[in-house]
N, C-alpha and C positions, 0 to 999 in steps of 0.2 A: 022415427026409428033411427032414420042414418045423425042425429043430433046426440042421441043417446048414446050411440057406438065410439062417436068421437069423445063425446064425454068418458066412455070408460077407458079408451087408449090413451086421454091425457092424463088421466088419472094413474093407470099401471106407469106408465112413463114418468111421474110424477114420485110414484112409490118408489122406482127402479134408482132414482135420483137421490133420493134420501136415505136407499138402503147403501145406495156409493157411498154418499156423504159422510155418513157412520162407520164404513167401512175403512175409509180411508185415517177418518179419529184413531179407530183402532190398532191400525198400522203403525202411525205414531205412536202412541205409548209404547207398544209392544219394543219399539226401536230405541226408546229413553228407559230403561229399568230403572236405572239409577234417581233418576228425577223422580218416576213413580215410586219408589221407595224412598225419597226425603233426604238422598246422601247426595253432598254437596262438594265440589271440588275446592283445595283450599292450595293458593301458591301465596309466600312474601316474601321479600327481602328483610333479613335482620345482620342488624349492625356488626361491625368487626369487633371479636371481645373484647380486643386490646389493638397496638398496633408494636411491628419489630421483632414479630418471632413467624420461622415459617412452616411450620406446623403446628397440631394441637398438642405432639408429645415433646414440645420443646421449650423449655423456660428459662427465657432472659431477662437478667435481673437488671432495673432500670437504674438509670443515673440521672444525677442533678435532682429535678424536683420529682422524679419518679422512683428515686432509689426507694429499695425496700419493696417494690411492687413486684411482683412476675404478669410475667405479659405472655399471653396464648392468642390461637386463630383459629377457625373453623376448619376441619378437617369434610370429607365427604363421607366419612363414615361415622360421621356424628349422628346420634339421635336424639331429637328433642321430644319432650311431653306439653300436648294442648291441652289447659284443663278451664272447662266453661260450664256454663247451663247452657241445654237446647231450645229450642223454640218451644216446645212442652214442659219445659221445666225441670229436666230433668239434667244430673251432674254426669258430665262425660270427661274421658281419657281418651285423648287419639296421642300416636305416634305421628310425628313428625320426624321426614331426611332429608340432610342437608343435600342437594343437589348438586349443586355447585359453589365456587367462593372465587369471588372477583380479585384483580388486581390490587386492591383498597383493603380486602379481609370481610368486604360484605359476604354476606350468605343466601342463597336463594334457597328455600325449604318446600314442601308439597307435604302435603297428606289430602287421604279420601276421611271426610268427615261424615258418622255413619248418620246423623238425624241433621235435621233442616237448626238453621240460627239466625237471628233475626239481626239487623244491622243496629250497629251502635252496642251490641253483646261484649261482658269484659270477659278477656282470656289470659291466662297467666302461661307462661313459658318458663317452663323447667329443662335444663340440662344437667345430667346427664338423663335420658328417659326414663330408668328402670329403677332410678331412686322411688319415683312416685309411685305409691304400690295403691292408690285412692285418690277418686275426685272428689272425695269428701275433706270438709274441710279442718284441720284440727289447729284450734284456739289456744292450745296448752303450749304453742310453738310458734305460734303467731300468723301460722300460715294456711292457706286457700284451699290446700291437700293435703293430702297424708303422705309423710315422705318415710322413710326406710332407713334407721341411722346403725344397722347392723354391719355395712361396708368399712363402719372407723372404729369399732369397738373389738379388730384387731388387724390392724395396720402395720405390715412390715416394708419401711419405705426405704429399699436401698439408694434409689432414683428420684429424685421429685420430679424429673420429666415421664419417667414410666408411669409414674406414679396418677397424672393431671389426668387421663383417660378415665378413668374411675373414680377420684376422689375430688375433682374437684366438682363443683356446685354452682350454677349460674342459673338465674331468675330474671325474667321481665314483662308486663304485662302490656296490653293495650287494649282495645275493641275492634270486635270484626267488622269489615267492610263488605257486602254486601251487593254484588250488582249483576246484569247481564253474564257475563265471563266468571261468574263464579265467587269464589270468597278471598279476600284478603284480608291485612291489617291496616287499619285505619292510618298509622303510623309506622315508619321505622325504629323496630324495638333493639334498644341494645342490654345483654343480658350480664346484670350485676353481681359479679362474683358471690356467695357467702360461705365461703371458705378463707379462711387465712394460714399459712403455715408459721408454723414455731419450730426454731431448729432450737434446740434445748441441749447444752451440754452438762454431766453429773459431773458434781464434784462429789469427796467427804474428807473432811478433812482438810482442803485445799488439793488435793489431789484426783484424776482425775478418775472415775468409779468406770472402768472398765470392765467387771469383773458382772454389770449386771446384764443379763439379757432380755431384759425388757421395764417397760416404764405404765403405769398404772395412772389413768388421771381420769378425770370425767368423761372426755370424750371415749372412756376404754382403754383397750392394752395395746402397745405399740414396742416395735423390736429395736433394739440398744444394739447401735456398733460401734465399736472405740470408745462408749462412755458420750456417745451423742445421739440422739433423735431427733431426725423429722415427723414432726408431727401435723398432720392435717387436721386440722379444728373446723368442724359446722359450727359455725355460728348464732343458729337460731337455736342445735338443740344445746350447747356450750352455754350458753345465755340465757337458756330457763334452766338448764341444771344448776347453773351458778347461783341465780334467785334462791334454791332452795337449800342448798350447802354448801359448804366450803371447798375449794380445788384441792384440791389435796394429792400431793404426786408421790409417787410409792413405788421404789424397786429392789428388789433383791438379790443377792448373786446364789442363796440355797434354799431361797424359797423359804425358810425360819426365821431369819434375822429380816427386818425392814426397815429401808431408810428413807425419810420424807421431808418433802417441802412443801410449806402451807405460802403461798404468798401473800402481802399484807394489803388487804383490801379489796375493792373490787378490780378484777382482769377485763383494761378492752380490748379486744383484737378488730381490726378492720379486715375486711374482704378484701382479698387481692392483693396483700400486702404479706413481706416474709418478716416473721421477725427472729431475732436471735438474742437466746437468755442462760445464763448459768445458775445453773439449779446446787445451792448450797445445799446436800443432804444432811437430813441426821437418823441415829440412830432411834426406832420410833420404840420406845419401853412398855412395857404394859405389868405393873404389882394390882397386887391382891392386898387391899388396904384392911390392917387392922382396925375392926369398928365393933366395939363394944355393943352386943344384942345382935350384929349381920354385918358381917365382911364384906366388902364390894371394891371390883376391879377398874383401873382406868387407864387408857392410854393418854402418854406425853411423852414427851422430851426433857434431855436432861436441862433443869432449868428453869422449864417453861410452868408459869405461874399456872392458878387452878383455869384466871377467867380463861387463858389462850390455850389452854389444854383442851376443857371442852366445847370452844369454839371452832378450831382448831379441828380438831381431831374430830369431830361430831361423827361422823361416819363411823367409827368406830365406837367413840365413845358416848351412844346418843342415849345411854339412862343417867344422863348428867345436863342438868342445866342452872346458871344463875338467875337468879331470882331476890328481885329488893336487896340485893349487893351480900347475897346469902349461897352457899353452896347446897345445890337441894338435889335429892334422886330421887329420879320418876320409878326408878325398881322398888326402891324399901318404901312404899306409903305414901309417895311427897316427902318424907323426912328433912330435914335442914342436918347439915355435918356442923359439929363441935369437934373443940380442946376435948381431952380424954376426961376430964371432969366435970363440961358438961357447960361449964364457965364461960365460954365464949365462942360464939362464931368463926367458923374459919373464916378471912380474908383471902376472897377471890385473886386480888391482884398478888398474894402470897406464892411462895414457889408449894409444887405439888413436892410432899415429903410422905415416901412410905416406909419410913423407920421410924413414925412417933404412933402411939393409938389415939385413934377418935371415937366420937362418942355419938347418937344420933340423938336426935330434937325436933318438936313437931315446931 
């Protein structure tokens, strides 16, 4: 008997041990939420954007092998976008702040990252935050997210320093690091402008078009002062627009009349660089062409041959295209344009004349 009493006291004493032991597990978790929920702290350092200016709303313009560049720095009211896959597979958006910014223009940033990420994970960095409106990726732009290009498609830039808060655009990626103390970057990221500015001055006529109050191009509508523009150009979405039509820039002083510049070839702008260009305007015309069996309209310029008209001008004038060295409209059939007789083809490389009649031809 007294063998079996000890047996049971070692036994509850035994039990009492393991119910601590449990007890105390429990305590822990209860004290870690954030771990039990898979959200993981995230501090780096990323590179100064530029070096020589000492703010983010101030742009100085470089010299010697830098000219042409504006140079910015991290302000502490900066907010960056982290955009990655998590440990599950799944596409995230966190907000990252700049904390602080060293004597150098380094940046030290933080965010709470909401799901767990495994080390060696790639993460892109976008600035400014709120361009990213998706962590999904869109291919049609080249890029990892979805970015938001409705901030430049009407841009009134009396400041190009006011201005860099909002419009300008920096990108860089690297892989997370992963350890004890929480998440970093594998690397020091330094983030690649893709924005370029173009100060753009009108002319017409050799003179200078101050009369218009704004300027029309790909990137959108942007406001004309003194017959000049600064214009903030995306890059990435500048550069698939460009793939698919022509630049074509358009302003008017009554909103009736419009005057444009097509320039010749393809446009490169680099990131981080200013450029400056004078925009010879003209008068852009649009007749109602006499055509035996179906009339049809075109925009040009005085001058400007048929091929560079509907080239040219596609935007407007896009039920026109050449075809086997043929002038053809996608409105009437396919049709091919003739002489009023019927006799001959019109020659593309011919100036656009709407005082003779044409004739159509399959």
């Amino acid at each position: 008997m007294k063998t079996m009493k000890t047996f049971r006291l070692f036994s509850i004493a035994a039990l009492a041990l393991v119910m601590a032991a449990c007890s105390n597990d429990d305590n822990e978790i209860l004290q870690q939420p954030e771990q039990q929920q898979g959200k993981m702290h995230f501090t780096a350092t990323i590179a100064a954007p530029n070096s020589g200016a000492s703010t983010r709303t101030t742009v100085t313009p470089g010299t010697g092998e830098d000219e042409g560049k504006y140079f910015v720095t991290w302000n502490t009211t900066d907010k960056i976008a982290l955009v990655y896959e998590d440990k599950e597979g799944y596409r995230q958006l966190v907000q990252a702040s700049v904390d602080a910014v060293d004597g150098s223009g380094n940046a030290t940033i933080s965010a709470t990252l909401p799901t767990s990420v495994t080390d060696g994970t790639a993460v892109t960095l976008v600035y400014p935050y709120d361009i990213v409106t998706s962590a999904d990726a869109d291919p049609f732009f080249g890029l990892n997210y979805t970015a938001s290009d409705i901030r430049y498609f009407n841009q009134n830039v009396t400041s190009i320093e006011d201005a860099l808060p909002t419009l300008d655009w920096r990108e860089g990626s690297s892989t997370f690091s992963v350890g004890v103390g929480g998440v970093s970057l594998s690397s020091n990221v330094t983030m690649a402008p893709q924005v370029a500015i173009w100060k753009l001055n009108l002319t017409v006529g050799g003179n200078a078009f101050t009369a218009a109050t704004s300027l029309v191009s790909l990137v959108g509508e942007a406001t004309v002062s003194d017959g000049s523009v600064n214009l903030f150009v995306p890059l990435p979405f500048f550069n698939a627009y460009q793939a698919l039509i022509p630049i074509e820039f358009s302003a008017t002083e009554d909103y009736m009349t419009h005057y444009v510049y097509v320039p010749t070839g393809t446009v490169t702008l680099t990131g981080g660089k200013i450029y400056t260009s004078t925009l010879a305007l003209q008068e852009l015309l649009y007749s109602e062409l006499t055509v035996t069996g179906c009339n049809q309209g075109i925009y040009y310029t005085n001058g400007e041959s048929w091929q560079i008209a509907i080239t040219a001008h596609k935007n407007n004038s896009g039920d026109w295209q050449i075809e086997d060295g043929k002038v053809k409209s996608l409105m009437n059939f396919g049709k091919y344009l003739k002489n009023a007789d019927g006799s001959t083809f019109i020659d593309p490389d011919s100036d656009v004349d709407p005082s003779v009649t044409y004739s159509w031809s399959d």
